[in-house]
PALUMZA-662468 format. One record per residue: residue number from 1; residue in three letters; z, y, x of N, C-alpha, C in turn. Coordinates in steps of 0.05 Angstrom, whole numbers. Example, Ala and Ser with C-alpha at 12.3 -4.5 7.8 and 13.67 -1.06 7.14 Angstrom:
% PALUMZA-662468
NODE num residu    nc3    nc2    nc1   cac3   cac2   cac1    cc3    cc2    cc1
NODE   1    ALA    156   -114    264    156    -90    246    156    -66    264
NODE   2    SER    142    -45    257    143    -21    273    157      1    258
This chain:
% PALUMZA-662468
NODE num residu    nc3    nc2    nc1   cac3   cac2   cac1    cc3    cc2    cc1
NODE   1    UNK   1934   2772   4081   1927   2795   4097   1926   2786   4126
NODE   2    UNK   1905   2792   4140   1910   2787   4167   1930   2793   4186
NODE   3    UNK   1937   2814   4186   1958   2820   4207   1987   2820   4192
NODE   4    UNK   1990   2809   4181   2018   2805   4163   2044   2810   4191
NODE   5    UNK   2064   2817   4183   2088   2826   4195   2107   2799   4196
NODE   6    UNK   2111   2787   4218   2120   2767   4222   2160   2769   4206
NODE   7    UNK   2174   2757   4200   2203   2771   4191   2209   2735   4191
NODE   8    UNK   2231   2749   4202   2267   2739   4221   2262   2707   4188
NODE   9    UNK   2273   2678   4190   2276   2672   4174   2292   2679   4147
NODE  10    UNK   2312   2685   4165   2337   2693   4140   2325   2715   4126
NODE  11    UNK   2309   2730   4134   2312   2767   4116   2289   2750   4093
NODE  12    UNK   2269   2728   4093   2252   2722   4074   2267   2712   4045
NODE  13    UNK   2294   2702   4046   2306   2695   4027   2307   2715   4010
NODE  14    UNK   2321   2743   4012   2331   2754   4005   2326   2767   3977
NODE  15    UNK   2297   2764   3981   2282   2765   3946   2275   2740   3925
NODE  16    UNK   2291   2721   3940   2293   2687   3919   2269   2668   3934
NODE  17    UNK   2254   2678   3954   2236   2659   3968   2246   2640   3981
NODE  18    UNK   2253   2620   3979   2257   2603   4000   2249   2578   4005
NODE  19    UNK   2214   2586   4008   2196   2571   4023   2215   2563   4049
NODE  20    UNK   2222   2584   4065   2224   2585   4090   2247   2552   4095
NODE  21    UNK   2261   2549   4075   2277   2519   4080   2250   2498   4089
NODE  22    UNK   2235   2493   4074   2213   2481   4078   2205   2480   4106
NODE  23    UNK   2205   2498   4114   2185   2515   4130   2213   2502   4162
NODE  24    UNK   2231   2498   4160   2259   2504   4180   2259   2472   4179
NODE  25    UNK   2247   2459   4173   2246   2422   4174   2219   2414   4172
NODE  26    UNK   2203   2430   4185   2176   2414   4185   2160   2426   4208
NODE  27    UNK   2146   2405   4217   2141   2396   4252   2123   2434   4251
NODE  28    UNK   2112   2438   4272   2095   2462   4275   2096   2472   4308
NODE  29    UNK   2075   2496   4312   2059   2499   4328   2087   2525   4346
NODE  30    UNK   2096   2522   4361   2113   2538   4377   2104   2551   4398
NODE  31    UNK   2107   2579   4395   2101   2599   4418   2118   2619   4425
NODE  32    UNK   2112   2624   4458   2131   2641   4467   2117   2666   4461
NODE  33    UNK   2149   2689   4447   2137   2714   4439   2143   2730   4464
NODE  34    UNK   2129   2749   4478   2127   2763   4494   2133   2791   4495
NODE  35    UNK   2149   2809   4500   2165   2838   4490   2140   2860   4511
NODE  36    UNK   2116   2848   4497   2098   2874   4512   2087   2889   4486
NODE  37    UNK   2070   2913   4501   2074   2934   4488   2051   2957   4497
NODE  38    UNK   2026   2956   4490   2030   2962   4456   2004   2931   4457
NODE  39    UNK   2006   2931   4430   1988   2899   4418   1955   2913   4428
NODE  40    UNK   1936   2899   4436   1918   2896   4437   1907   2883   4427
NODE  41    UNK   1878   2888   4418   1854   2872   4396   1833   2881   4409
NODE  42    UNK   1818   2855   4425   1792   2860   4427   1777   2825   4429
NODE  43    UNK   1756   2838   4427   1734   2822   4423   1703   2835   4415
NODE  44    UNK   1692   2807   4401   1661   2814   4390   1660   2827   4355
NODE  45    UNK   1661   2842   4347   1662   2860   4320   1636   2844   4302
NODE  46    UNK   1655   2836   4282   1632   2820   4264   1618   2834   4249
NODE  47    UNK   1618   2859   4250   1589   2868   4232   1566   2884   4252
NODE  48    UNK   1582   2911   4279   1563   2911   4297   1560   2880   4319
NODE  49    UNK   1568   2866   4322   1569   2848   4343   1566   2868   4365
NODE  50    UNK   1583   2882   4366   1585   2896   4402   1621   2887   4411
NODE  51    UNK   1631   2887   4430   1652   2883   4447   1668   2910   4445
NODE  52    UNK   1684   2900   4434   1706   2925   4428   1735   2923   4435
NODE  53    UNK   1745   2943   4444   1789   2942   4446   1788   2959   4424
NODE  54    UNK   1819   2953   4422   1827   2973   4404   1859   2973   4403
NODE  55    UNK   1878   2984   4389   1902   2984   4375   1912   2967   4353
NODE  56    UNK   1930   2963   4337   1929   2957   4315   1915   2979   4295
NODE  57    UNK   1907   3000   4305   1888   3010   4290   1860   3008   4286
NODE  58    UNK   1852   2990   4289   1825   2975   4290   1830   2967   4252
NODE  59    UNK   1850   2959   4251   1860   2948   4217   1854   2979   4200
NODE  60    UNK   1860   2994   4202   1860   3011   4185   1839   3017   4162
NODE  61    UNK   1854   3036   4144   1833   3021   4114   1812   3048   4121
NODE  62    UNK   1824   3075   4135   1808   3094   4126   1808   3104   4164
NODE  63    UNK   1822   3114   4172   1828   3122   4208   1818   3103   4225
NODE  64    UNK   1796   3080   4222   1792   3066   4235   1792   3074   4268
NODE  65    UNK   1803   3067   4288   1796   3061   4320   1788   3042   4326
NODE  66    UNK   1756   3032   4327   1747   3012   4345   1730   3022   4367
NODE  67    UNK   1745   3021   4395   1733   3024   4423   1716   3009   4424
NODE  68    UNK   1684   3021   4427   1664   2999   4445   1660   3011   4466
NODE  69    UNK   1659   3040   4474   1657   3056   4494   1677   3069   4503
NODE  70    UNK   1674   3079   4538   1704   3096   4542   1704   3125   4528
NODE  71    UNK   1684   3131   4522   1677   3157   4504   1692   3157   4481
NODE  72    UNK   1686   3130   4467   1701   3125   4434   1737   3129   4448
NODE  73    UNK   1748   3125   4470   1783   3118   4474   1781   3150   4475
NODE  74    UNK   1763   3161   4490   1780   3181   4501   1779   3200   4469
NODE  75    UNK   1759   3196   4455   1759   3205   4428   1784   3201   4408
NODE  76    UNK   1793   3175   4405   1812   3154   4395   1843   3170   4403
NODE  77    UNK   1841   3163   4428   1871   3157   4437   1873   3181   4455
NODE  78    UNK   1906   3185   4460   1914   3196   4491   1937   3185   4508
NODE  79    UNK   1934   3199   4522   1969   3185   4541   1964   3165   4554
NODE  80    UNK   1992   3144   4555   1988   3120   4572   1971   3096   4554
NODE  81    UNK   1969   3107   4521   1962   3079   4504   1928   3082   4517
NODE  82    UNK   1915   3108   4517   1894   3106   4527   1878   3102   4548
NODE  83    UNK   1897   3103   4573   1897   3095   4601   1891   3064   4592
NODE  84    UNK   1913   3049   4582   1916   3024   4579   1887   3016   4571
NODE  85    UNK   1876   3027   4546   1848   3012   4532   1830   3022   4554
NODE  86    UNK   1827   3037   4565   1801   3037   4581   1803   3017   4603
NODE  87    UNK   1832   3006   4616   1826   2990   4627   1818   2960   4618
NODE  88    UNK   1829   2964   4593   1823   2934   4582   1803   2933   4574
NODE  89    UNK   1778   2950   4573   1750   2953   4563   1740   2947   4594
NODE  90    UNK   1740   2954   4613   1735   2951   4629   1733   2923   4651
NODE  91    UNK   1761   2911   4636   1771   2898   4651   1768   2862   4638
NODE  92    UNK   1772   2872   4609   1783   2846   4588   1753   2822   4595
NODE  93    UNK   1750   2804   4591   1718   2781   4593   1714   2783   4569
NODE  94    UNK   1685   2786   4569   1668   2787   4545   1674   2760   4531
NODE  95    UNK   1686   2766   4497   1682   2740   4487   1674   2740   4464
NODE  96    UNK   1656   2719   4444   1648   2718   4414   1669   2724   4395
NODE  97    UNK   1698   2713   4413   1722   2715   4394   1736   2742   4387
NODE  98    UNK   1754   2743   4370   1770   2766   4372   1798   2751   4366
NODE  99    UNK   1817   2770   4389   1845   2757   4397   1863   2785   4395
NODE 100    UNK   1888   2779   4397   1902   2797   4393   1930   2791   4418
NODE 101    UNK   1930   2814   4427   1959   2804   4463   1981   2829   4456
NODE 102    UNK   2001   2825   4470   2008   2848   4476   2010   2862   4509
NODE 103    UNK   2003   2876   4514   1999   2893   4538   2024   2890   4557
NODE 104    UNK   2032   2879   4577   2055   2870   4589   2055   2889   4620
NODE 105    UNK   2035   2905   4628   2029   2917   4652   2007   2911   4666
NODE 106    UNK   2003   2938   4690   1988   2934   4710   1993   2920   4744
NODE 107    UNK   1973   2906   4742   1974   2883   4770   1990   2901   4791
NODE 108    UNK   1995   2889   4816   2009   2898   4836   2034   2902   4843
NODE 109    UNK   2045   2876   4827   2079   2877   4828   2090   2858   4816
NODE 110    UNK   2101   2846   4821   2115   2829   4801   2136   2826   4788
NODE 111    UNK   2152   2849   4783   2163   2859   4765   2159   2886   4745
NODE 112    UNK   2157   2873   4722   2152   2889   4700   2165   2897   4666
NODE 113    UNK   2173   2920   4665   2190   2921   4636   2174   2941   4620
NODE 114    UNK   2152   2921   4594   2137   2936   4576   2154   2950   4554
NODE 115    UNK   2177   2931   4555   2196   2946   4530   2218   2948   4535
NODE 116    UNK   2230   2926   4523   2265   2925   4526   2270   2906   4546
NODE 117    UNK   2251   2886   4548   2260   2856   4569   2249   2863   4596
NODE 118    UNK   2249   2854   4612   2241   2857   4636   2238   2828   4643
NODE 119    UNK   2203   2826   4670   2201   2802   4665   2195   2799   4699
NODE 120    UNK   2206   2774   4711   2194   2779   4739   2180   2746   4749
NODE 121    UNK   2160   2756   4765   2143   2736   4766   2156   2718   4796
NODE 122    UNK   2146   2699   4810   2144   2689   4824   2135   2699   4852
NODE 123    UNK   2104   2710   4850   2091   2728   4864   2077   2747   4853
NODE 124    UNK   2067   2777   4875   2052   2796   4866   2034   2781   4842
NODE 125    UNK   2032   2798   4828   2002   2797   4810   1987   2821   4814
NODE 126    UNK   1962   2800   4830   1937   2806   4838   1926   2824   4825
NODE 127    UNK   1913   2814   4798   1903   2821   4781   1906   2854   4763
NODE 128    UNK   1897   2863   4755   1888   2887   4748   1906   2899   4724
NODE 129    UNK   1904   2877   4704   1912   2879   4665   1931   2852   4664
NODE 130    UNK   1957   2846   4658   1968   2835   4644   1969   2834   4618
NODE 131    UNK   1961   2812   4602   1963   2809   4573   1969   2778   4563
NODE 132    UNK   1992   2781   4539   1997   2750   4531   1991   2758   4503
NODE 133    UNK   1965   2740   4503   1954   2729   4478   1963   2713   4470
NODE 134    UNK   1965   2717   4431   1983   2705   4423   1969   2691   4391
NODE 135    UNK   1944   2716   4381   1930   2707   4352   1902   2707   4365
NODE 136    UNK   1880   2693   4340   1861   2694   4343   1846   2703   4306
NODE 137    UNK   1831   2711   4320   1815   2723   4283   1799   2712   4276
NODE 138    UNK   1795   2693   4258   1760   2690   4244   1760   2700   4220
NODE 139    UNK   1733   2699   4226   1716   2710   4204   1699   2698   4195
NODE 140    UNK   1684   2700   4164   1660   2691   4145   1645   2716   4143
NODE 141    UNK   1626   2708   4158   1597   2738   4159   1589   2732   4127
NODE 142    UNK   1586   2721   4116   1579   2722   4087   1596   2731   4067
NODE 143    UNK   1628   2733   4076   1648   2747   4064   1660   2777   4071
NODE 144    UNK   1639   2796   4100   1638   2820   4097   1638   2836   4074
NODE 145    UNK   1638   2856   4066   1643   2880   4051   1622   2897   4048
NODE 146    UNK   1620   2913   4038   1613   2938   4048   1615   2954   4062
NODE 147    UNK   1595   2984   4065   1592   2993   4089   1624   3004   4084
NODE 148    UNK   1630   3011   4062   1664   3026   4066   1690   2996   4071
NODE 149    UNK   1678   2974   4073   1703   2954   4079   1704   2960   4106
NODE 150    UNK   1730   2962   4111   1738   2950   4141   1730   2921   4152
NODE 151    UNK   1713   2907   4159   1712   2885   4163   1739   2864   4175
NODE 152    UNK   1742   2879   4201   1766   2874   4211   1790   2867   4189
NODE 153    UNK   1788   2879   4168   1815   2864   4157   1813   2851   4137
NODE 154    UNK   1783   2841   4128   1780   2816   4118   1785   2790   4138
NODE 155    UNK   1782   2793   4161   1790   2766   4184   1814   2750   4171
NODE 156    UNK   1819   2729   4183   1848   2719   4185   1860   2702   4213
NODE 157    UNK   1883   2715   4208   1893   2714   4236   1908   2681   4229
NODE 158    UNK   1909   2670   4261   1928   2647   4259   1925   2645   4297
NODE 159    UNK   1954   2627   4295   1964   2626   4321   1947   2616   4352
NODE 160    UNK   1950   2631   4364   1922   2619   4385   1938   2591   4396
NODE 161    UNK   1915   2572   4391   1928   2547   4407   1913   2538   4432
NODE 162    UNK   1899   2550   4434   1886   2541   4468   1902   2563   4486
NODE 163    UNK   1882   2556   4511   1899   2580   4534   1869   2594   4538
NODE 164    UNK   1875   2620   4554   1851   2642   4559   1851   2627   4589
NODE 165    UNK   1827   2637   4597   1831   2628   4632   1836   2651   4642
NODE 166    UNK   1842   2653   4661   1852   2683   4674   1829   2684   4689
NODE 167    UNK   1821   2711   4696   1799   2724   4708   1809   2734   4738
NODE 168    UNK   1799   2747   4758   1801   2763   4775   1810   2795   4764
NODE 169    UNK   1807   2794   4750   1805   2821   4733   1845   2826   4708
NODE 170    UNK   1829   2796   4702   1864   2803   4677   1880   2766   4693
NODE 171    UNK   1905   2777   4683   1930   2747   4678   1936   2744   4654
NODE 172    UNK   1924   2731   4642   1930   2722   4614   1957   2710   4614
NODE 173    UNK   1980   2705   4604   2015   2704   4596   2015   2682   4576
NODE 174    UNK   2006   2660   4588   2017   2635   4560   2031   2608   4575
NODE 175    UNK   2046   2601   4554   2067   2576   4573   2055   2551   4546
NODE 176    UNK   2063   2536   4552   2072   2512   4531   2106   2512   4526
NODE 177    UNK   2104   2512   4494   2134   2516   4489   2136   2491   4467
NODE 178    UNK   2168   2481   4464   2174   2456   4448   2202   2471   4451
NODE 179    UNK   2199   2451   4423   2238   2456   4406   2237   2417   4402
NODE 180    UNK   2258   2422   4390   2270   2383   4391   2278   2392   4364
NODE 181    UNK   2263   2374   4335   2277   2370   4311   2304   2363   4307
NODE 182    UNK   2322   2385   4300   2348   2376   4295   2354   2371   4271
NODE 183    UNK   2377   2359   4267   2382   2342   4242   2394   2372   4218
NODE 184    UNK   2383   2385   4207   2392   2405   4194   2386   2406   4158
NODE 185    UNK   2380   2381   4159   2373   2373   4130   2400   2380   4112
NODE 186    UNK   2424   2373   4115   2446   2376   4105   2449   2410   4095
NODE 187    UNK   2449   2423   4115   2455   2454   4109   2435   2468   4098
NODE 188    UNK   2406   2448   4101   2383   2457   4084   2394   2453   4048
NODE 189    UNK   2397   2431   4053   2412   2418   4022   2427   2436   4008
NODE 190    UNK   2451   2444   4031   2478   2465   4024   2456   2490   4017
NODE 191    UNK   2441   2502   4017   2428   2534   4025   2423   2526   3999
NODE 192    UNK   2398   2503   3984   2394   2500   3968   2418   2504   3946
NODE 193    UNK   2433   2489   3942   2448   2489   3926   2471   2521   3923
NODE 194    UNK   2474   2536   3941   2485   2558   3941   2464   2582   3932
NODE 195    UNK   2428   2580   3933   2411   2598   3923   2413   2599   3901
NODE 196    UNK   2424   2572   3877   2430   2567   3845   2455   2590   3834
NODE 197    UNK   2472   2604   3855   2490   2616   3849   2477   2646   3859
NODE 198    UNK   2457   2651   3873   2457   2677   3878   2439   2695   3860
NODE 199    UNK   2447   2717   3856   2425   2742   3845   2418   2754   3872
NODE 200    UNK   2384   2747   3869   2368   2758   3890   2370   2789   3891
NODE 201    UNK   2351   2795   3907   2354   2823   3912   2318   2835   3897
NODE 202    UNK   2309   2860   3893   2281   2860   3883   2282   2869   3907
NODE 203    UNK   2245   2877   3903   2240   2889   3929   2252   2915   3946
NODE 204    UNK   2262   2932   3923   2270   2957   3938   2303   2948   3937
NODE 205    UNK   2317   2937   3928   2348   2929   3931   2331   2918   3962
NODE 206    UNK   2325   2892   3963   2319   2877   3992   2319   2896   4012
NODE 207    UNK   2296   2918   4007   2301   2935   4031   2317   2947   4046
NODE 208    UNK   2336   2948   4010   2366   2974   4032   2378   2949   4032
NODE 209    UNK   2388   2932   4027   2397   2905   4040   2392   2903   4070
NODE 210    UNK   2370   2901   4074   2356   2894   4098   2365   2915   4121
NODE 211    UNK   2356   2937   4110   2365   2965   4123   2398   2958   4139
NODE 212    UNK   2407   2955   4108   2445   2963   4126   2453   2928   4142
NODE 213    UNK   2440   2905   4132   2436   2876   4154   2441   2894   4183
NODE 214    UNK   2411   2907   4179   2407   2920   4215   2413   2941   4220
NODE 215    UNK   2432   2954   4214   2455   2972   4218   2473   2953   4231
NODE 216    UNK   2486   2937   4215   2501   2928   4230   2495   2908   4249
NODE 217    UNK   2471   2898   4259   2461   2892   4283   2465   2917   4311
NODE 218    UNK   2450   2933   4298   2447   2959   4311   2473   2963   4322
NODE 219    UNK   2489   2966   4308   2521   2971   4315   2553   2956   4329
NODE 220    UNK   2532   2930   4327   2545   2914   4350   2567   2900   4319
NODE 221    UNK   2567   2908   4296   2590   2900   4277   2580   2862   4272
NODE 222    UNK   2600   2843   4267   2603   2820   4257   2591   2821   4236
NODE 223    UNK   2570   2801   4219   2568   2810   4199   2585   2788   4174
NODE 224    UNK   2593   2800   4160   2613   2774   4140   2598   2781   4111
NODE 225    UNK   2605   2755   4101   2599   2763   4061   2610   2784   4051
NODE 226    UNK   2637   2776   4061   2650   2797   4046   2660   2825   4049
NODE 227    UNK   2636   2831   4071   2633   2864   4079   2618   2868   4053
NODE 228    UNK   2603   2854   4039   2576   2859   4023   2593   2850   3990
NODE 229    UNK   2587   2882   3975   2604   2882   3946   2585   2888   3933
NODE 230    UNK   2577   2887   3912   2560   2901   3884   2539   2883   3877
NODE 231    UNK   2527   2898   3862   2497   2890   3850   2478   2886   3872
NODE 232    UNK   2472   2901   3890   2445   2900   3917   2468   2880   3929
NODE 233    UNK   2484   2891   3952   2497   2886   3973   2517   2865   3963
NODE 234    UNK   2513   2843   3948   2527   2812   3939   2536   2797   3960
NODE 235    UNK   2562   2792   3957   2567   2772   3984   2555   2743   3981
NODE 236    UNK   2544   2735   3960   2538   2709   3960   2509   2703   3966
NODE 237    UNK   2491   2731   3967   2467   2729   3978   2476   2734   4016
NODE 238    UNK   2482   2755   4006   2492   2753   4043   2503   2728   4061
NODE 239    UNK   2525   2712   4043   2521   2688   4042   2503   2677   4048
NODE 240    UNK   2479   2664   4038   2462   2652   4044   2442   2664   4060
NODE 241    UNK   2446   2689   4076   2424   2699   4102   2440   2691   4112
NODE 242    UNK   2475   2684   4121   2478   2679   4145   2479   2651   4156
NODE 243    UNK   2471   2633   4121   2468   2607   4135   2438   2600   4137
NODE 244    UNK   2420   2620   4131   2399   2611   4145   2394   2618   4166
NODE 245    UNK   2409   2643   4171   2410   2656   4204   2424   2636   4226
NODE 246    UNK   2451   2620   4220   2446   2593   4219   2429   2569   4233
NODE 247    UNK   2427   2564   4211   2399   2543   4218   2385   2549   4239
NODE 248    UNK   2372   2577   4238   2346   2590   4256   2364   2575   4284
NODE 249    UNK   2379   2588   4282   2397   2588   4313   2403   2557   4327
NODE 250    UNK   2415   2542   4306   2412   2517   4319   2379   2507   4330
NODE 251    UNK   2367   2510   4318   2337   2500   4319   2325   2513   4340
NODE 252    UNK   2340   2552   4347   2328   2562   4374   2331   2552   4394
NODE 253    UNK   2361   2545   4394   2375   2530   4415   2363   2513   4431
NODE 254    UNK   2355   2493   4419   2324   2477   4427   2307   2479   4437
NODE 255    UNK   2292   2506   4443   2274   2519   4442   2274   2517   4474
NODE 256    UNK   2246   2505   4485   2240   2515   4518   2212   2524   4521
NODE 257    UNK   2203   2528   4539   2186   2541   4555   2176   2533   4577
NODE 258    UNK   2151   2531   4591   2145   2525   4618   2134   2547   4636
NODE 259    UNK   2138   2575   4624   2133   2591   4640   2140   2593   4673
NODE 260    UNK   2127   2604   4692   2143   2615   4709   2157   2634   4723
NODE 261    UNK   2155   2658   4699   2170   2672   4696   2189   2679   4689
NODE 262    UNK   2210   2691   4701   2234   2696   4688   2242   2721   4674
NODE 263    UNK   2263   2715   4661   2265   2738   4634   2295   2757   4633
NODE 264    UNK   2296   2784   4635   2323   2792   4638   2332   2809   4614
NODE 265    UNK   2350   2811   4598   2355   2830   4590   2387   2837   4591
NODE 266    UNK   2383   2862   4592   2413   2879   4612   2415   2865   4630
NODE 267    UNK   2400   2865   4658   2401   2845   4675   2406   2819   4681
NODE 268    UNK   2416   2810   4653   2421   2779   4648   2397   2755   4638
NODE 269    UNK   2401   2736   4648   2370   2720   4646   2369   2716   4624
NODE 270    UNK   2353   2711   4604   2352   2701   4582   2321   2679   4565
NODE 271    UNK   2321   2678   4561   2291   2655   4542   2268   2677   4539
NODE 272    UNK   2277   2696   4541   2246   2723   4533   2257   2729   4501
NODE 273    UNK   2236   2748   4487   2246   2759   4462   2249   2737   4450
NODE 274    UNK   2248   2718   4447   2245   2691   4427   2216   2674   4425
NODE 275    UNK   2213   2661   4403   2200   2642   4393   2182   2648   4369
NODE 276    UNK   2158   2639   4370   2143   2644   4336   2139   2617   4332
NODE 277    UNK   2148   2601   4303   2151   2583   4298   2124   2580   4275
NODE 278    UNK   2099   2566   4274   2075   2573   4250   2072   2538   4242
NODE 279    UNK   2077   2543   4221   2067   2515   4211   2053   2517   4181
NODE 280    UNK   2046   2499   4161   2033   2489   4140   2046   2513   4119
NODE 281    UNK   2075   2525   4122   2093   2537   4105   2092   2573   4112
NODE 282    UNK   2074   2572   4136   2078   2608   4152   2085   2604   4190
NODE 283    UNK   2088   2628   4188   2099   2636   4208   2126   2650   4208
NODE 284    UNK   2143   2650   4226   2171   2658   4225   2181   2663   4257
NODE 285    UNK   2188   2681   4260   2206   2694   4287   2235   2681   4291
NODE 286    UNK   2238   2664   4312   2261   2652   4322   2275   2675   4348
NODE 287    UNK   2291   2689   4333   2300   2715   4360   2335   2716   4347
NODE 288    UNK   2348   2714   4376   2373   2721   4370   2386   2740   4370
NODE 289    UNK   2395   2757   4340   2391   2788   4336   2413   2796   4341
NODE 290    UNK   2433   2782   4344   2456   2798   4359   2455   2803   4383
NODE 291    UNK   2435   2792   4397   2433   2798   4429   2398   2817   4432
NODE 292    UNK   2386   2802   4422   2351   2812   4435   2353   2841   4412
NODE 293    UNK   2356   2832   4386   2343   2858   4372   2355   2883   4368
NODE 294    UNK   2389   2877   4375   2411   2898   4378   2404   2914   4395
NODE 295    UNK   2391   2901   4412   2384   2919   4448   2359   2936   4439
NODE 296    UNK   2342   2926   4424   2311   2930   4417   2313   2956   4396
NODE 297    UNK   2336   2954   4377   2348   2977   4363   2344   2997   4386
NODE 298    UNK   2370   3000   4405   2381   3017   4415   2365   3027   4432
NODE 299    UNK   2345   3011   4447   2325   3025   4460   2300   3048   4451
NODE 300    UNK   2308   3038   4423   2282   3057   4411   2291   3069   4387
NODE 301    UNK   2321   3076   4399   2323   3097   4370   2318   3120   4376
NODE 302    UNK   2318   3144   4357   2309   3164   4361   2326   3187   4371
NODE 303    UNK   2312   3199   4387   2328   3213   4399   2340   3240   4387
């Protein structure tokens, strides 16, 4: 699927997958994830070839939103999400490609908080549209659909590895990022050999698994095995998320950046939301969830 939902290493085990060991010892393409908001998709549309923004609703199987005109947003959207696309229609450089950013703010300041992080620059930004692009889409025109396919979500997405140039108009948000291979083959070994002892979870056990994991993220609680009793909630699967949670962590540790921006959350500096780690095995989110995603909970629970 193209826009697949990126998930934490450890939560992938939890239904007996564990590619992701594979995946936690082998070289790959590192990028800084950016806490803006809301995602943006635009580009050239492979069946009209016209220049379009959109939402992640550009994917949709039946509600499609693809902006080519400010007529189509103001039709589409309201509020601030729609303020935002008209400027990025306006604003974004015409390209053949289709990319995907998240929306980080408007020029004339150089401090900005799209979500939970807050990010401050060096100097004003000039520029109009902030966006850090992060995927890119292709497509096979001979593998379109029909007039009822979505085209858009036959594409496939994979990690952008060049840089955008920045315009007068937008600041495109990309650093060069590197981690340093650490020696984690051993606890890879150990994970292996402790998955021989566990009963996975199915898909709907995994969920409420997953669910009460981030509860107790949410809640600031330690998490141990042996909070976790029964058939779903096993301490010996729990067990083995916290030594892949683990691993992740030594290997984040590593993790730099050459941005020149700096990153705060609760006023304290930090690396930004984390890391997306894509190699030969996937993609996987390097974020430290007792600190970034606990906050990211609590900012957006419901009122």
């Amino acid at each position: 699927m193209l826009n697949t939902h990126i998930e934490h290493p450890e939560d992938t085990i939890l239904t007996g997958d564990l590619s992701v060991l594979d995946a936690l010892k082998t070289e790959g393409h590192l990028s800084l994830k950016i806490d803006g908001s809301p995602a943006i998709i635009w580009g050239t549309h492979p069946k009209t070839k016209k220049f379009f923004v959109g939402t992640k609703s550009v994917f949709n199987k039946k509600l499609i939103k693809v902006n080519y005109t400010h007529n189509d947003i103001d039709n589409n959207h309201k509020g601030h999400v729609g303020i935002i696309l008209h400027s990025c229609l306006s604003n974004l450089p015409r390209t053949d490609n289709i990319y995907q950013g998240d929306f980080v703010g408007f020029g004339g300041d150089n401090v900005f908080r799209p979500n939970t992080i807050t990010y401050v620059f060096p100097e004003i930004i000039e520029q109009t549209v902030l966006i850090a692009p992060h995927t890119r889409y292709f497509y096979d025109v001979d593998m379109i659909g029909g007039e009822e396919v979505n085209p858009l979500r036959e594409c496939v997405a994979l990690p952008l590895l060049h840089r955008l140039t920045d315009t007068p108009e937008v600041k495109f948000i990309q650093s060069n990022s590197t981690y340093t291979i650490v020696s984690v083959e051993e606890k890879i070994k150990f994970a292996r050999q402790m998955a021989q002892m566990v009963d996975f979870a199915k898909g709907s056990e995994a969920h409420l698994l997953k669910k009460r994991l981030n509860n107790c993220i949410k809640t600031g609680r330690s998490i141990t095995s042996d909070m976790f009793t029964g058939k779903i909630f096993n301490s010996k699967l729990v067990g083995l998320w916290l030594l892949v949670k683990d691993i992740k962590e030594e290997i984040l540790s590593t993790c730099e950046n050459d941005s020149d921006m700096k990153a705060y959350l609760l006023d304290k500096e930090c690396d930004g939301e984390g890391y997306v780690l894509t190699n030969v095995v996937g993609s996987y989110k390097f974020v430290y969830r007792d600190q970034f995603s606990r906050q990211n909970f609590l900012t957006h629970q419901p009122e």
